[in-house]
C-alpha positions as CSV (number, residue, x, y, z in Angstrom):
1,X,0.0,0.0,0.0
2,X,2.9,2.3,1.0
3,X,4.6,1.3,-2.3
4,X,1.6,2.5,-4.4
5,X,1.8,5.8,-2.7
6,X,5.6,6.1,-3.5
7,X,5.2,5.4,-7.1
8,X,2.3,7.2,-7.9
9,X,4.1,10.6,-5.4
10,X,7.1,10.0,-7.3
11,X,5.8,9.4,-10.6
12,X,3.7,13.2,-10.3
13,X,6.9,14.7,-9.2
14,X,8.6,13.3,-11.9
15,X,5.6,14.7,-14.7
16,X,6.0,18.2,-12.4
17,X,8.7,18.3,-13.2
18,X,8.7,17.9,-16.9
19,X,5.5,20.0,-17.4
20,X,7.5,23.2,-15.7
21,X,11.3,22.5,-17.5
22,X,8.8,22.4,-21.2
23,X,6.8,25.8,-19.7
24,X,10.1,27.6,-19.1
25,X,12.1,26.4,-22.0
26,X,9.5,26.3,-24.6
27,X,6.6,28.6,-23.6
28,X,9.0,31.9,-22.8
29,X,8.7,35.3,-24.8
30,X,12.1,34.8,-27.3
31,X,12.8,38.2,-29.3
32,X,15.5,39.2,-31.2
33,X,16.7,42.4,-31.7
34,X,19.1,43.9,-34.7
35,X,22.5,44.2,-33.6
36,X,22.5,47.4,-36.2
37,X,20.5,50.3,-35.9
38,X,19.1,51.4,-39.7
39,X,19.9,55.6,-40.5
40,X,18.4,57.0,-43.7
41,X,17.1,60.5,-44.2
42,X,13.6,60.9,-44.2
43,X,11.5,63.4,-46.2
44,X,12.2,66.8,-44.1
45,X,15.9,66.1,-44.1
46,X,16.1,64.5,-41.1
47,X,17.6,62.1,-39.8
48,X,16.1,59.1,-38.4
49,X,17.0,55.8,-36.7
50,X,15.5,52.7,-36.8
51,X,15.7,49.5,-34.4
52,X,14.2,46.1,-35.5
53,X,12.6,43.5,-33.3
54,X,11.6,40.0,-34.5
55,X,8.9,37.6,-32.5
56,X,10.9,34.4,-32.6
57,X,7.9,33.0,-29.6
58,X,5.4,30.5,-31.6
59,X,2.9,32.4,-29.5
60,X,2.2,36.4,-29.9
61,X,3.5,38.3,-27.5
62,X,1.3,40.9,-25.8
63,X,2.2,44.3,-23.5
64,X,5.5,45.1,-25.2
65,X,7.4,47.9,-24.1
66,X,10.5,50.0,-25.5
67,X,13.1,52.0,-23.9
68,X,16.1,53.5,-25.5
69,X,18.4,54.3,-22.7
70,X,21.4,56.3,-23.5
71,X,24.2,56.2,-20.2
72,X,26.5,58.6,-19.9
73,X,29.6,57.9,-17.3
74,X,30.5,60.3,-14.4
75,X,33.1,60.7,-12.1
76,X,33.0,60.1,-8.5
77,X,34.9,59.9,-5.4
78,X,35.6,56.2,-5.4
79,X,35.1,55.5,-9.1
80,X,32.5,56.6,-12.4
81,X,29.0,55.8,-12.4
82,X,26.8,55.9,-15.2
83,X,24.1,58.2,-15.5
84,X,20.5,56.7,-17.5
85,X,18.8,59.4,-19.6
86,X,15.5,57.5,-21.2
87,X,15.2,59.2,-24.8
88,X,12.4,57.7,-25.7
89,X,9.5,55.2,-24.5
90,X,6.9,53.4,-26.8
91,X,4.3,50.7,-26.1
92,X,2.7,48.5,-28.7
93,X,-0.5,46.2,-28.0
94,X,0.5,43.1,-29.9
95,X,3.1,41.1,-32.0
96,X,2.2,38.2,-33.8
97,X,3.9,34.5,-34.0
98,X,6.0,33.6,-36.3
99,X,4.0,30.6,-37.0
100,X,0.7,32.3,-37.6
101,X,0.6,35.8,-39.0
102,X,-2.2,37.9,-39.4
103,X,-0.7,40.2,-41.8
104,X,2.5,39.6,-43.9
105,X,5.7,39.8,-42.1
106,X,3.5,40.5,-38.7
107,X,6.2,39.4,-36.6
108,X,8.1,41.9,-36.6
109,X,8.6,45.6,-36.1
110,X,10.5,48.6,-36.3
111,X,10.8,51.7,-33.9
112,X,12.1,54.7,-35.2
113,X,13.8,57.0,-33.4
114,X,14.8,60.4,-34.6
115,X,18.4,61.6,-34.3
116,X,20.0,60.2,-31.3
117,X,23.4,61.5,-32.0
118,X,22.3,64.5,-31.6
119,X,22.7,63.2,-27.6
120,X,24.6,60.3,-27.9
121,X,28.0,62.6,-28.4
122,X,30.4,61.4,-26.4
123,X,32.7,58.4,-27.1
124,X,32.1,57.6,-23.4
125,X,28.8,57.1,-23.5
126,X,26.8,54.1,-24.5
127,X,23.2,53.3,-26.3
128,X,20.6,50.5,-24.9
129,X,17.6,49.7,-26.4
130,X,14.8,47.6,-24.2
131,X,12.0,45.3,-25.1
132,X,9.5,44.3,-22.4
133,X,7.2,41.6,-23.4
134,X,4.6,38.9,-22.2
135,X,3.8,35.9,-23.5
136,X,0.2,35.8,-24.3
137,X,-0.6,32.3,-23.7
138,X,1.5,31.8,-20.0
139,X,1.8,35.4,-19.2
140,X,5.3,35.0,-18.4
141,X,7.5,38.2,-19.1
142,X,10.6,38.7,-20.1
143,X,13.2,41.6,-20.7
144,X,15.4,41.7,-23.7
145,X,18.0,44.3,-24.0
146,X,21.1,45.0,-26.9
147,X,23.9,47.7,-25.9
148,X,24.9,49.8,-28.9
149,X,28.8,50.9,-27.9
150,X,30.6,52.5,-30.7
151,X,28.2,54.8,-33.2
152,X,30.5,54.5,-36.4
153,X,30.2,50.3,-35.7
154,X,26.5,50.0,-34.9
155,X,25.1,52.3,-37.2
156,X,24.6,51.3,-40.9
157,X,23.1,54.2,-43.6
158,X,20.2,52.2,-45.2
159,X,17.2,50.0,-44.2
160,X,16.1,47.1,-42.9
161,X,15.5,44.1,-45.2
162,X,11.8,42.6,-44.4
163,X,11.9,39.1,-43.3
164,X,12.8,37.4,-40.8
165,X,16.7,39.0,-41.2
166,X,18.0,42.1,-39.4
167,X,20.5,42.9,-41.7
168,X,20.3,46.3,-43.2
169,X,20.7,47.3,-46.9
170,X,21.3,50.2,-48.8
171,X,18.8,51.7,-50.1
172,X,19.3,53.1,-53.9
């Protein structure tokens, strides 16, 4: 009698066990984001800058939230700290699955941002750009973040390709 309980305690342990490894491995918000941020002049002469997310997540992903973050260091008594100034916030409802789309190329999007160098002028400082988002079938969250260091490395004159690349092209 004792047995039976054993087994069947360890055998729902054991399924436990499984069920949450395949809800946090499989069921998570996964997003990429370009490792190159897309400048091309727009229309009134000026410039603008544009970051690219993909929804890698069979699932959509719901709530998503963007931060670019530009830090700046300082000096201090006992060493530098790095100042946050938050350039810009934007929230976006939903971004579909790569499985299922409900409009072409649907899981993805760009944010454009215009002219950062106009306050990222410094050598020093850095560029981060932030991605909030929830998966809309668990409701597990998840942050996703890509540091941009060196302005003549990260940023490329032309656009992003559509698909599910983030390289960017030249446009012409």
């Amino acid at each position: 009698m004792i047995e039976n309980f054993l087994i069947g305690a360890a055998g729902s342990f054991t399924a436990s066990i499984v069920f949450i490894y395949f809800l946090f491995r499989y069921l998570r918000p996964r997003i990429l984001i370009s490792p190159n941020i897309a400048k091309r002049i727009n229309e009134r002469g000026i410039p603008a800058h544009t970051f690219k997310i993909i929804n890698e997540t069979p699932y959509p992903v719901v709530d998503i939230r963007i931060e670019i973050v530009l830090y700046t260091p300082r000096n201090i008594a006992n060493g530098q700290v790095n100042d946050a100034t938050i350039l810009a916030r934007h929230e976006r409802f939903l971004l579909d699955s790569s499985k299922k789309l409900t409009e072409p190329f649907g899981n993805q999007t760009y944010y454009t941002y215009n002219n950062p160098e106009e306050r990222w002028n410094d050598d020093r400082q850095h560029l981060v750009f932030r991605v909030m988002v929830r998966h809309s079938l668990t409701q597990f969250s998840r942050m996703f973040s890509h540091s941009y260091y060196r302005k003549g490395a990260c940023i490329k004159l032309g656009q992003f390709s559509n698909g599910p690349s983030l390289d960017v092209v030249t446009e012409g």
